[in-house]
C-alpha beads as a LAMMPS data file, in Angstrom:
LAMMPS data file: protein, C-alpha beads

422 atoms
421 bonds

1 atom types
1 bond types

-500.0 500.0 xlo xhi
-500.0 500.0 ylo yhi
-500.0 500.0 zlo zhi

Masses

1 110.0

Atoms # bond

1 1 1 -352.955 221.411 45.238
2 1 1 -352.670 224.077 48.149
3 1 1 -349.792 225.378 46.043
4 1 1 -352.038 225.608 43.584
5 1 1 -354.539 227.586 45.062
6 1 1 -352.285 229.928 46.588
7 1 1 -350.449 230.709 43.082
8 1 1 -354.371 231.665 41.735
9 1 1 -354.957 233.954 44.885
10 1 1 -351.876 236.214 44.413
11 1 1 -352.110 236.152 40.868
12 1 1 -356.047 237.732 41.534
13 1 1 -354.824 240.032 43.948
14 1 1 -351.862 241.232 41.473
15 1 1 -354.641 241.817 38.422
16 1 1 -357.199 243.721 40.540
17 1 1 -356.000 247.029 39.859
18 1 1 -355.667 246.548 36.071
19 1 1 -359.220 245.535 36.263
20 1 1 -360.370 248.429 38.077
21 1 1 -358.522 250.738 36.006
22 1 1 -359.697 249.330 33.009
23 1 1 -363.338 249.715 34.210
24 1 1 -362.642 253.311 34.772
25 1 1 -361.063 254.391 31.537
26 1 1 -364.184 252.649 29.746
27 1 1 -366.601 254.561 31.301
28 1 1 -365.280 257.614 30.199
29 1 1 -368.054 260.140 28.996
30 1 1 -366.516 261.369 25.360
31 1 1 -368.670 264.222 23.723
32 1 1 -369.383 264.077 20.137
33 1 1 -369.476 267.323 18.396
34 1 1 -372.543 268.621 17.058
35 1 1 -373.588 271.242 14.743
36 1 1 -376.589 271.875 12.921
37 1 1 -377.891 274.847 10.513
38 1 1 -381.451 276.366 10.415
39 1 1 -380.887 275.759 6.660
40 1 1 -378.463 274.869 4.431
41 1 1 -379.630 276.638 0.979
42 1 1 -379.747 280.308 0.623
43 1 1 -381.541 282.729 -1.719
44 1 1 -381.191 286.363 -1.991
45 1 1 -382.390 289.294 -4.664
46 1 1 -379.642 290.816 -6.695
47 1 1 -379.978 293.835 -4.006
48 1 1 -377.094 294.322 -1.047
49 1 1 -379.202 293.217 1.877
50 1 1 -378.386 290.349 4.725
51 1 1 -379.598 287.172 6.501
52 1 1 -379.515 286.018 9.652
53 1 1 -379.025 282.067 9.603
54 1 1 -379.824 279.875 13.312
55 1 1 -376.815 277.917 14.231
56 1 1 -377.061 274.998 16.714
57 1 1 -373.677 273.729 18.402
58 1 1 -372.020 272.109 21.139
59 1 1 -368.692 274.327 20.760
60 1 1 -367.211 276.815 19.314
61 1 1 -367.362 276.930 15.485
62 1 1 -365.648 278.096 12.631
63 1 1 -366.264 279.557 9.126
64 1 1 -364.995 279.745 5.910
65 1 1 -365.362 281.232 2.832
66 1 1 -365.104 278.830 -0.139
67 1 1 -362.271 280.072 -2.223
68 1 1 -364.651 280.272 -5.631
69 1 1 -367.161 282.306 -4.153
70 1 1 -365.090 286.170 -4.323
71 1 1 -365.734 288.854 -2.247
72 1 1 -369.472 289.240 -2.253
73 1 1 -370.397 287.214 0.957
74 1 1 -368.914 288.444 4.401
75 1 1 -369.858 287.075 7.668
76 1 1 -370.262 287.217 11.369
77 1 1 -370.417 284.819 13.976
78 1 1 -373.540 286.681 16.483
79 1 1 -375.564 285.719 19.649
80 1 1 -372.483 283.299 20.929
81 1 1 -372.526 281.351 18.231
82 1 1 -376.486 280.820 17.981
83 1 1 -376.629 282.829 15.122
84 1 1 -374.688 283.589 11.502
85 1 1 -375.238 286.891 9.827
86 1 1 -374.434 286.760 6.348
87 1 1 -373.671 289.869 4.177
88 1 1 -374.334 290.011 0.484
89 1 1 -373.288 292.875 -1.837
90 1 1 -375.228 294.173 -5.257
91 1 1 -375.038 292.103 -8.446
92 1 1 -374.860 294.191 -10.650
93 1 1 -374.427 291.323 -13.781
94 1 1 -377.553 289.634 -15.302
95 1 1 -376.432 286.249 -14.232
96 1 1 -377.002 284.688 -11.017
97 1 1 -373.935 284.154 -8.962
98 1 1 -373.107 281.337 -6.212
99 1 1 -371.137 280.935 -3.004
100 1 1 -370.154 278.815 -0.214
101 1 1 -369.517 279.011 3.315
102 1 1 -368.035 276.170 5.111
103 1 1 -368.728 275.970 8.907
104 1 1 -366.667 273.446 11.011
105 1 1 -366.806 271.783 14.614
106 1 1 -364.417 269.637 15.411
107 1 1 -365.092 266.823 13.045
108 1 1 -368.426 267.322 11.815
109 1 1 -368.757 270.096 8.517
110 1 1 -371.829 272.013 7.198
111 1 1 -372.530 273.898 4.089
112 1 1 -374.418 277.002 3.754
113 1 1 -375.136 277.169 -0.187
114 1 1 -376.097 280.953 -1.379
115 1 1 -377.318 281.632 -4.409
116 1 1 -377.958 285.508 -5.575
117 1 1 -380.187 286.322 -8.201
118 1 1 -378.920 288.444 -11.560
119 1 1 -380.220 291.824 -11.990
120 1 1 -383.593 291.533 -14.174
121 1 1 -382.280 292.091 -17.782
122 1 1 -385.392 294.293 -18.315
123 1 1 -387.534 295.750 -15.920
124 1 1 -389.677 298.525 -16.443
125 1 1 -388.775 302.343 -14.582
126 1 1 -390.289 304.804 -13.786
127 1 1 -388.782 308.082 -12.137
128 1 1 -390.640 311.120 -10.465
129 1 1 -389.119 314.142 -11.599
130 1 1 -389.507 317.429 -8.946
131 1 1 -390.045 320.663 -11.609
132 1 1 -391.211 324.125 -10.895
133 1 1 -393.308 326.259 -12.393
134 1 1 -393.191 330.566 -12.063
135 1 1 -394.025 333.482 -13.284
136 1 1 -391.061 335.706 -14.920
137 1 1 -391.228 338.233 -17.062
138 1 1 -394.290 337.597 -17.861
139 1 1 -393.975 334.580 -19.004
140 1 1 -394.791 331.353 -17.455
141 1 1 -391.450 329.079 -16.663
142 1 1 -390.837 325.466 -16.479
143 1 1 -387.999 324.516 -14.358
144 1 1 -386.289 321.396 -13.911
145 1 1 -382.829 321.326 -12.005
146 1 1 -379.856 319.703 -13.482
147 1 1 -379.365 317.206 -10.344
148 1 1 -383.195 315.809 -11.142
149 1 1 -382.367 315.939 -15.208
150 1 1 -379.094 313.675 -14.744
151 1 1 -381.741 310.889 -13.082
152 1 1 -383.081 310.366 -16.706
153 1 1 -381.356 307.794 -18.816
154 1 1 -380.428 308.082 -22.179
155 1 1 -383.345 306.658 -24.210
156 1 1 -386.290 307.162 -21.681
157 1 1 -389.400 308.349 -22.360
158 1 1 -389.884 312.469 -20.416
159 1 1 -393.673 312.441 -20.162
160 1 1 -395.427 315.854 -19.189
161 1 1 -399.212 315.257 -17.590
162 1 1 -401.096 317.760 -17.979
163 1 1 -404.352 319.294 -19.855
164 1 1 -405.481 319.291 -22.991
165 1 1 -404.792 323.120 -24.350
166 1 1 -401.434 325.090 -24.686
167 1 1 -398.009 324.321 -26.048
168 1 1 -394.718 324.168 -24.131
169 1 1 -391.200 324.821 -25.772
170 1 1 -388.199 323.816 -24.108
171 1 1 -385.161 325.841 -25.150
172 1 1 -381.506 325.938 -24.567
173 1 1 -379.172 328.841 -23.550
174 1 1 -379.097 330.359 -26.761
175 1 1 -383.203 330.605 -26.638
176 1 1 -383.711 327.910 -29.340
177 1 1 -386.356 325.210 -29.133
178 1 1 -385.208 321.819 -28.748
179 1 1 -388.438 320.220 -27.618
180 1 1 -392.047 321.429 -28.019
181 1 1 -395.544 321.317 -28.701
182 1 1 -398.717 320.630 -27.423
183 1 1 -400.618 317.667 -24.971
184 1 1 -402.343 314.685 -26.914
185 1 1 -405.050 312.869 -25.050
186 1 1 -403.909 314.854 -21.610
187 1 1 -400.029 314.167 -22.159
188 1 1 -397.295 316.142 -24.000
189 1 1 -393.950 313.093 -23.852
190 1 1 -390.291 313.205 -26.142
191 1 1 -387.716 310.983 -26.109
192 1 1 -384.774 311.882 -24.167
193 1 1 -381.547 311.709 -26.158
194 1 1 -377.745 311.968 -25.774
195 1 1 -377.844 315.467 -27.188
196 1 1 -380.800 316.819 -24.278
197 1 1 -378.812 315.120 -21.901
198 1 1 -375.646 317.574 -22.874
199 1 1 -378.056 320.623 -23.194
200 1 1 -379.569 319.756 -19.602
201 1 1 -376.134 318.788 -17.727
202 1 1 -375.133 321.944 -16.396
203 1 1 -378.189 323.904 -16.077
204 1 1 -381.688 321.794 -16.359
205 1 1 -384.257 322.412 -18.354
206 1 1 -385.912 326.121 -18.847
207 1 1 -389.252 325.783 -20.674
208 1 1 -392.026 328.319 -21.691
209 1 1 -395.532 327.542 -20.986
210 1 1 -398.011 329.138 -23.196
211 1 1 -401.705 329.612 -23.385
212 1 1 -402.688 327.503 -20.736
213 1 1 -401.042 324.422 -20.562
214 1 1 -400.819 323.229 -16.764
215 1 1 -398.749 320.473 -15.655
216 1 1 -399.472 318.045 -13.157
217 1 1 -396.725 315.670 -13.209
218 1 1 -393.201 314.933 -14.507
219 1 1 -391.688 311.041 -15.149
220 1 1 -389.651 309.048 -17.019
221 1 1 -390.292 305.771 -17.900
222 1 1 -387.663 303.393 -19.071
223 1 1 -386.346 299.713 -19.201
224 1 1 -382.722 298.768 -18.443
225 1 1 -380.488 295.879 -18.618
226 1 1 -376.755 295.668 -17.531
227 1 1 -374.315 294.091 -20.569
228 1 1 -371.045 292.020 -19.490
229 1 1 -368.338 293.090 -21.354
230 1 1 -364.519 292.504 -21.231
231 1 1 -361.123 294.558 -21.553
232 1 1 -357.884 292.639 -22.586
233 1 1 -354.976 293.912 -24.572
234 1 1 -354.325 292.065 -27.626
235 1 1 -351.218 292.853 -29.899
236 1 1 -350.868 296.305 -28.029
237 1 1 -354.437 297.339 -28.914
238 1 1 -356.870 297.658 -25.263
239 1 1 -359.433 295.604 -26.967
240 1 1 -363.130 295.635 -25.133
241 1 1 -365.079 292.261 -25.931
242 1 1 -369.183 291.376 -25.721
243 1 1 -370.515 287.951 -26.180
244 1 1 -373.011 287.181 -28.545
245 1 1 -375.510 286.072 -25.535
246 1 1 -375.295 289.613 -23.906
247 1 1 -375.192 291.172 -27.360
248 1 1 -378.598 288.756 -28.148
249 1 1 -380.317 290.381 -24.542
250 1 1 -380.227 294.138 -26.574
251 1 1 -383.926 295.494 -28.245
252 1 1 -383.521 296.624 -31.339
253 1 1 -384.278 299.811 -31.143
254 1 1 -382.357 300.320 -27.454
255 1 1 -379.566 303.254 -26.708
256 1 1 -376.598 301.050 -25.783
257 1 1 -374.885 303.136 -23.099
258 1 1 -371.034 303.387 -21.593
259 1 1 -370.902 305.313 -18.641
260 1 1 -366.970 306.123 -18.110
261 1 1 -364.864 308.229 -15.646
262 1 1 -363.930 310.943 -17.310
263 1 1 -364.666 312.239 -21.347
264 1 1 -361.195 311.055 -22.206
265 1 1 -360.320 308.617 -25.618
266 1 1 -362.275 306.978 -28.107
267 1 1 -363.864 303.740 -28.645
268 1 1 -364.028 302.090 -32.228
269 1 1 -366.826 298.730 -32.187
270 1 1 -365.636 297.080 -35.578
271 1 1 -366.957 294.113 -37.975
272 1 1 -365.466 291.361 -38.926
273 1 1 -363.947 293.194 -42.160
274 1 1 -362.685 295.878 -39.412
275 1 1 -364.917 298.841 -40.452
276 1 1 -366.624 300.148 -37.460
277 1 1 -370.279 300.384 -36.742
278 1 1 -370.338 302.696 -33.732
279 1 1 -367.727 304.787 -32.395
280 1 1 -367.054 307.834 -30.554
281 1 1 -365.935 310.081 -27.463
282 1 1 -367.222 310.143 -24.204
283 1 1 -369.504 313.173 -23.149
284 1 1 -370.283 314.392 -19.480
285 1 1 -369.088 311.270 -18.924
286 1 1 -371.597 308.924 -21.262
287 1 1 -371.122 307.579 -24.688
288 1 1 -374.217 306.127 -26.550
289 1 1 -375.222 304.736 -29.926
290 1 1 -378.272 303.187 -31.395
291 1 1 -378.849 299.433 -31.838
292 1 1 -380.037 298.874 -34.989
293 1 1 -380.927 295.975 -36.598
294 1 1 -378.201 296.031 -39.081
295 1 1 -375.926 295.970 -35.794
296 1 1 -377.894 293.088 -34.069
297 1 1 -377.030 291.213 -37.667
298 1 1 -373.097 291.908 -37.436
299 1 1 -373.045 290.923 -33.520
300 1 1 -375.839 287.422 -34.261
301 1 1 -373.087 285.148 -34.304
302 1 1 -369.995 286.325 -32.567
303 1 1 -370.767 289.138 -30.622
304 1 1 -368.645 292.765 -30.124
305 1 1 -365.410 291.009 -30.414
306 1 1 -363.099 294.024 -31.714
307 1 1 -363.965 296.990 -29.545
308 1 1 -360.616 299.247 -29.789
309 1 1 -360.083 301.708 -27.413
310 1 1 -357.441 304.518 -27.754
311 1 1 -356.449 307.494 -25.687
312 1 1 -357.732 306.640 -21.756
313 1 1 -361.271 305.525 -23.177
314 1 1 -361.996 303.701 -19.865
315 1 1 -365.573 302.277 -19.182
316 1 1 -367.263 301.686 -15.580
317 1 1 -370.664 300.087 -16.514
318 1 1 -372.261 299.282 -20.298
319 1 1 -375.635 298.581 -20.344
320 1 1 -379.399 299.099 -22.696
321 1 1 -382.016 300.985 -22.707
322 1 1 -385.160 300.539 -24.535
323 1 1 -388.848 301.670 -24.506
324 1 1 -390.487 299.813 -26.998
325 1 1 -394.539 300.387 -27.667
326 1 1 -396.391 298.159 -29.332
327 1 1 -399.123 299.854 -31.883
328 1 1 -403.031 298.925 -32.627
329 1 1 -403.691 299.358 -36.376
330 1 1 -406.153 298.930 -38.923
331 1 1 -406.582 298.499 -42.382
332 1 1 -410.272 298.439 -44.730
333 1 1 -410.856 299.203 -48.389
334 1 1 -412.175 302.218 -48.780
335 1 1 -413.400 303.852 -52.176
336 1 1 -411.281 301.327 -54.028
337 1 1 -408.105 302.408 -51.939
338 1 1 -406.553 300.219 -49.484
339 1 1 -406.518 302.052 -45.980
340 1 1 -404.297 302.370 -43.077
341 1 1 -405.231 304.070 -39.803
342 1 1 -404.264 304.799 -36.332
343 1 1 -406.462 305.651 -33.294
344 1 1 -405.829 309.515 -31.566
345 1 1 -405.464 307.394 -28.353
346 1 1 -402.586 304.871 -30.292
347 1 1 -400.698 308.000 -31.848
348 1 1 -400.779 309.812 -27.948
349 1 1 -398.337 306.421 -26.770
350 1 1 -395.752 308.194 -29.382
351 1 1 -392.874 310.400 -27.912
352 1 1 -391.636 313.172 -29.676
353 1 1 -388.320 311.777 -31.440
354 1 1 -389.362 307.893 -31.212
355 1 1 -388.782 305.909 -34.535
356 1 1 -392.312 304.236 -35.842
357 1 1 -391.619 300.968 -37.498
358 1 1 -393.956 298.558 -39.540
359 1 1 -392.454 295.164 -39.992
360 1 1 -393.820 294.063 -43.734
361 1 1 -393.850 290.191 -44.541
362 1 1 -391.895 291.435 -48.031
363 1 1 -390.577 294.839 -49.069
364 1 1 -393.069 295.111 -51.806
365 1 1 -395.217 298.389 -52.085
366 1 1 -395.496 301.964 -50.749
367 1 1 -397.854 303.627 -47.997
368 1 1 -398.284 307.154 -47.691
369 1 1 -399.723 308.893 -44.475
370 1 1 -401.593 312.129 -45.665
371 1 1 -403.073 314.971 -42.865
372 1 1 -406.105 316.515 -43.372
373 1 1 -404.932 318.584 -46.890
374 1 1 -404.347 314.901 -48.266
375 1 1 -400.109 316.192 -48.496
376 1 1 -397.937 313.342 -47.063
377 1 1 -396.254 313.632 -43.967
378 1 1 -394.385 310.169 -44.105
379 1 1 -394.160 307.958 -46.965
380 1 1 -392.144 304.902 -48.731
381 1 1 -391.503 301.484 -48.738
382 1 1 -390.082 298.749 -46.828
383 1 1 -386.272 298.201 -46.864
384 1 1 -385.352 294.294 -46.058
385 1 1 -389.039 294.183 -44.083
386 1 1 -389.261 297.243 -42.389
387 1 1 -390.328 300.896 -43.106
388 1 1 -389.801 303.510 -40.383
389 1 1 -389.755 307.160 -39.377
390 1 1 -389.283 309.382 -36.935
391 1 1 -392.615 310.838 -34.615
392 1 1 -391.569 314.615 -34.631
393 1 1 -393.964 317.393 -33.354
394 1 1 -395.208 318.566 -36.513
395 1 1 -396.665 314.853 -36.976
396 1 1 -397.562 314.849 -33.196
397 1 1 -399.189 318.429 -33.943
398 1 1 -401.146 316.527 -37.238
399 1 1 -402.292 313.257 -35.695
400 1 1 -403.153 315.390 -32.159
401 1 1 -407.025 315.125 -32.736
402 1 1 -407.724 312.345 -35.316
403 1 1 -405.007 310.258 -35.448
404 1 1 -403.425 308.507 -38.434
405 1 1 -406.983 308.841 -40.070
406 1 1 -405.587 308.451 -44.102
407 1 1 -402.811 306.144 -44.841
408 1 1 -402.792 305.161 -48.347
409 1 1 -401.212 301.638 -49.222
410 1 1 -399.934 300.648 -52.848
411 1 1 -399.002 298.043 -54.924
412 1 1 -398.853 294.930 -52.598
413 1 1 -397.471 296.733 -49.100
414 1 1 -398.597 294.829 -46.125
415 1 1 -398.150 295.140 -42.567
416 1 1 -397.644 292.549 -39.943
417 1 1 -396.679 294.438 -36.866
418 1 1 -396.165 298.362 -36.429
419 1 1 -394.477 299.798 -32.843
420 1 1 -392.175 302.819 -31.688
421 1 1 -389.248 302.822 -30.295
422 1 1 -386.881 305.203 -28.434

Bonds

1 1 1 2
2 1 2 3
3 1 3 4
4 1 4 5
5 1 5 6
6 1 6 7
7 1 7 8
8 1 8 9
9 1 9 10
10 1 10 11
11 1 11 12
12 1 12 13
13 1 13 14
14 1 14 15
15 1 15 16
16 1 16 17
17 1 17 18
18 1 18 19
19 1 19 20
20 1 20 21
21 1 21 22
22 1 22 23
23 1 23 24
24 1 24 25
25 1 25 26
26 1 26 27
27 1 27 28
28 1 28 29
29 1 29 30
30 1 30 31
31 1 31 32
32 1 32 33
33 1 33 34
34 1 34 35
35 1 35 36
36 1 36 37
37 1 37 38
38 1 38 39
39 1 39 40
40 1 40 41
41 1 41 42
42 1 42 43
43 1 43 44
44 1 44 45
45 1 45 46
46 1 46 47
47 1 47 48
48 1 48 49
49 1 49 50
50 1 50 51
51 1 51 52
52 1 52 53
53 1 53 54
54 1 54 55
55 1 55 56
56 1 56 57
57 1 57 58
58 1 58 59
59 1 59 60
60 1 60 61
61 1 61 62
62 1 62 63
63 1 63 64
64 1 64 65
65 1 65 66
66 1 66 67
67 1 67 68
68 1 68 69
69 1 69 70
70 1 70 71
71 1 71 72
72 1 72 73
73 1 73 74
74 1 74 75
75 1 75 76
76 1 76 77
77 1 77 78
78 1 78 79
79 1 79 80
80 1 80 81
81 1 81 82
82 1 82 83
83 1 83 84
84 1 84 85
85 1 85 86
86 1 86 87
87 1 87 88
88 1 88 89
89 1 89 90
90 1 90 91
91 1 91 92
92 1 92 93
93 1 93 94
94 1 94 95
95 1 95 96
96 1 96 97
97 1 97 98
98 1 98 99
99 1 99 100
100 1 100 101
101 1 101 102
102 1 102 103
103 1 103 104
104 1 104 105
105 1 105 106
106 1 106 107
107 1 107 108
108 1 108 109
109 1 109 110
110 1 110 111
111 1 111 112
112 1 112 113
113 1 113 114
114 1 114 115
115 1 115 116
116 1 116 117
117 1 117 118
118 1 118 119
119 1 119 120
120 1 120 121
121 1 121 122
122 1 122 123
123 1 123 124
124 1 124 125
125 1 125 126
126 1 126 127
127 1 127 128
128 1 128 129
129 1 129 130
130 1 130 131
131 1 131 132
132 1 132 133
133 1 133 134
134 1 134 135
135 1 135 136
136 1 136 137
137 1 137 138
138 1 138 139
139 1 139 140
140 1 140 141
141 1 141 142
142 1 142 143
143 1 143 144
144 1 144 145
145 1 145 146
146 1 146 147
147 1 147 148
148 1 148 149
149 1 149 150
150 1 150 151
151 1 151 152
152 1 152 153
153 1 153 154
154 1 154 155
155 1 155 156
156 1 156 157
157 1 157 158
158 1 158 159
159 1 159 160
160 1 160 161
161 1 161 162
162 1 162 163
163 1 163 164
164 1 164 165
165 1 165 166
166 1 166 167
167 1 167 168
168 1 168 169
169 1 169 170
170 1 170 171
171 1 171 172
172 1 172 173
173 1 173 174
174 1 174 175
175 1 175 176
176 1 176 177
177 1 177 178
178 1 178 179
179 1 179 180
180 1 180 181
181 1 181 182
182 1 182 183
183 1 183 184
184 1 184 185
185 1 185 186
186 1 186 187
187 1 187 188
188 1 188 189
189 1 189 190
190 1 190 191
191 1 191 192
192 1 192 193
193 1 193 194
194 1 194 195
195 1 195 196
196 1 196 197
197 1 197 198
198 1 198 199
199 1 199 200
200 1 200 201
201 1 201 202
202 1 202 203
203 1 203 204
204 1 204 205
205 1 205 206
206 1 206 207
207 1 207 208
208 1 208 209
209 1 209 210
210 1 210 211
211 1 211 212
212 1 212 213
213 1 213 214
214 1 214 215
215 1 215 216
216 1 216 217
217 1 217 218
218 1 218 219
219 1 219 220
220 1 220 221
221 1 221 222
222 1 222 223
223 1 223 224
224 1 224 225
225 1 225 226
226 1 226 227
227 1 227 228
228 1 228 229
229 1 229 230
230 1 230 231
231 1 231 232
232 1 232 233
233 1 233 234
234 1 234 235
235 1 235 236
236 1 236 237
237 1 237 238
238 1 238 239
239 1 239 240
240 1 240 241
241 1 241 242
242 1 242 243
243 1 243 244
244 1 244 245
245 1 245 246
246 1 246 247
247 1 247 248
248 1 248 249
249 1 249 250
250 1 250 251
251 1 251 252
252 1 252 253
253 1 253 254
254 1 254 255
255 1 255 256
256 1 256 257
257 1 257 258
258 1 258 259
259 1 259 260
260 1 260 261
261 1 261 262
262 1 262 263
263 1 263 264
264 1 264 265
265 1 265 266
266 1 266 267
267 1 267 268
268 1 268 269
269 1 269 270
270 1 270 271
271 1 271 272
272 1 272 273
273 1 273 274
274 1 274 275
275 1 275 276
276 1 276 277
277 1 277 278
278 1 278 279
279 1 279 280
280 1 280 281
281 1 281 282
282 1 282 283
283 1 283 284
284 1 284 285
285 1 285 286
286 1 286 287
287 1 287 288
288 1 288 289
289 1 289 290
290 1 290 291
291 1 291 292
292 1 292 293
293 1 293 294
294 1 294 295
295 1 295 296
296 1 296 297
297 1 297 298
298 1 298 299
299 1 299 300
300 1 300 301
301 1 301 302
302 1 302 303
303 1 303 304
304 1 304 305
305 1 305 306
306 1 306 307
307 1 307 308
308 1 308 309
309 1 309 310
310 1 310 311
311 1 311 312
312 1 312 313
313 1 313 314
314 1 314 315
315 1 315 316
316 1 316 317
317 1 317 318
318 1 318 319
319 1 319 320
320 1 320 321
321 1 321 322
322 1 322 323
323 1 323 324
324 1 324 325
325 1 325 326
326 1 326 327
327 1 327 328
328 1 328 329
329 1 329 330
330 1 330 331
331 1 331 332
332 1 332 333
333 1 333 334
334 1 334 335
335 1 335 336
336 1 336 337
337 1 337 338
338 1 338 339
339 1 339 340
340 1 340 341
341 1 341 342
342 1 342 343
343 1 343 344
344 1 344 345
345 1 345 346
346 1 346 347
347 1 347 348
348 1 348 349
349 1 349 350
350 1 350 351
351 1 351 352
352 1 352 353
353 1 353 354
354 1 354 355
355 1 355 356
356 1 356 357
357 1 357 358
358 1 358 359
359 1 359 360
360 1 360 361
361 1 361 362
362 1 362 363
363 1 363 364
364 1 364 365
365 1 365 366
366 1 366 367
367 1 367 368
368 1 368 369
369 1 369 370
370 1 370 371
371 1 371 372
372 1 372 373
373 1 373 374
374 1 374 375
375 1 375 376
376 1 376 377
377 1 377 378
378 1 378 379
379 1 379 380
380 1 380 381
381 1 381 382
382 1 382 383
383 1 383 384
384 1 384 385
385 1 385 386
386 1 386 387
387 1 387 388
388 1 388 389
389 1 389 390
390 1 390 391
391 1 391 392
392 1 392 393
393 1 393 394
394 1 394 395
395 1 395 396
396 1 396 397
397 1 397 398
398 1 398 399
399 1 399 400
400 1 400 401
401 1 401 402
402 1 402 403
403 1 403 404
404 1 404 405
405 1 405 406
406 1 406 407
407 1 407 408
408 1 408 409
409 1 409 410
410 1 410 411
411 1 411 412
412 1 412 413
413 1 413 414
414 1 414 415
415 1 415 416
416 1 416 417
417 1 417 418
418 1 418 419
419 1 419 420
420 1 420 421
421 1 421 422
């Protein structure tokens, strides 16, 4: 028994430091990383801009860029950690776009989602344009420099406020009116096309003010919306491609517009029979065509899918624009005659070179629009539900004080919408 007793002793006394050691390894403080994100969504305008996200963590942290998110979110790691700044360039596509950034400590992972808006498809614009007016020669000279004419898209509407009296004539180098005539309800506007663009390039605009017509103001007004597009080569042809969606975001009525490097090549759009629709050369840079809606009929279902281009036709950006007005109307019997008319106010929301259009339910009848003489200054019939024509000064000049006052409708022509467009 005391054999006993003394075996249990030395076998305590052997053990002891196991125990203690034991004790000590279990009490052990282990830190658990932490880490902890003032959010964990993000959403930012189509603008560059950044953000400055609060980071909480025990340790030092890092960040990664998730592999499908390209190269329009950068980063920095700020305040020793406490703080993320995150970097976001343009978009410059109508779709929104999403990225990732994966931040890690030790073991524990956090997502910051970012999601960047598409540029607005439309949006209305307006630009301030700086002009001059002096004396020389005796004559009185409107001058706008080329620098503030190359601000003005293709398409936009130029409008001139000013009084109600006088004419202005804007003429090229060779002295010849391209533009003119005279204020209607306080404003004298045109449409600003391809071909003023190429006049204006170089040298602005020289105009001649006559008679007292005083300007108080200069603008543009536009809407724009970027297009996708893609290049490929296909059976050694450089073939450029639209979808149908993009195609389906374009007005008819809008200046579809490729803005390239250099005026080099040719670009051929072509149907599904391979007869082309629009084509052309690049000038100062831009080449533009009208999107009619025999166009928006060939593109409906498929898209541009057979856009060749030959020679170094290259293309930076392709995108719309459109100013599109809608017009109030009316119609009474008058005399037995059926009777279309248009307010002075209505007719002053025309530019000079805008296309009027009346959408007709059929393409039944004629209408005739008649000045003051009763002679006809536009007149026809619908073609597959539309009739148009183009707003040029001399009808600006008629409808300057009273309107559309006498528009004659025959045999069964009827109107369901009427509006102008650039």
């Amino acid at each position: 028994m005391k054999q006993n007793k003394i075996l249990l002793a030395a076998l305590i006394i052997l053990t002891l430091p196991f125990m203690f050691s034991s004790c000590s390894e279990d009490d052990e403080v282990i830190i658990k990383a932490t880490l902890e994100l003032e959010q964990g969504e993000l959403s930012v305008p189509y603008t560059a801009g950044d953000t400055i996200i609060g980071v909480s963590a025990n340790n030092d942290y890092t960040v990664t860029l998730y592999e499908d998110a390209g190269d329009w979110i950068s980063y920095e790691i700020q305040n020793n950690g406490e703080s993320l700044l995150v970097s976001y360039t343009p978009n410059d596509s109508t779709l929104e776009r999403t990225g990732r950034l994966i931040i890690i400590n030790d073991d524990v992972m956090r997502f910051l989602d970012i999601t960047q808006e598409g540029i607005p498809s439309t949006g209305s614009n307006k630009i301030d344009i700086e002009y001059s007016v002096t004396s020389q020669g005796g004559y009185t000279i409107f001058s706008v420099g080329a620098q503030e004419c190359n601000k003005i898209p293709i398409g936009a509407t130029v409008v001139i406020d000013c009084g109600d009296v006088g004419t202005i004539s804007l003429i090229d180098a060779t002295y010849t009116e391209y533009v003119g005539g005279g204020p209607v309800n306080g404003t004298f506007s045109f449409v600003w096309t391809h071909e003023i663009a190429n006049i204006t390039a170089s040298a602005g605009i020289m105009g001649v003010l006559r008679d007292g017509f005083e300007i108080n103001a200069v603008y543009a007004v536009y809407t724009k919306g970027i297009l996708q597009y893609a290049i490929n080569s296909q059976g050694g042809y450089t073939i450029l491609s639209v979808s149908a969606e993009e195609c389906a975001k374009i007005p008819v009525g809008s200046n579809v517009i490729f803005e390239c490097p250099s005026d080099a090549g040719t670009v051929s759009l072509l149907d599904a029979s391979y007869n082309e629709f629009a084509g052309g050369s690049p000038v100062n840079g831009l080449f533009s065509f009208g999107w009619t809606s025999a166009i928006a009929e060939i593109t409906g279902s498929a898209g541009i899918t057979t856009g060749v281009l030959r020679d170094g036709f290259d293309i930076s950006s392709m995108y719309f624009t459109s100013v599109i007005t809608d017009l109030e109307y009316s119609v009474n019997n008058q005399g037995g005659y059926t009777i279309f008319s248009v307010t002075v106010e209505e007719c002053a929301k025309i530019p000079i070179g805008a296309t009027v259009v009346f959408e007709c339910p059929s393409d039944a009848g004629t209408i005739s629009l008649l000045d003051a003489t009763y002679q006809a200054f536009a007149e026809g019939g619908p073609v597959n539900g539309e009739f148009s024509f183009v707003w040029t000064k001399e009808i600006a000049a008629i409808t300057a004080t009273s309107g559309i006052a006498t528009g004659v409708i025959r045999n069964g022509f009827e109107i369901t919408s009427l509006y102008c467009h650039n």
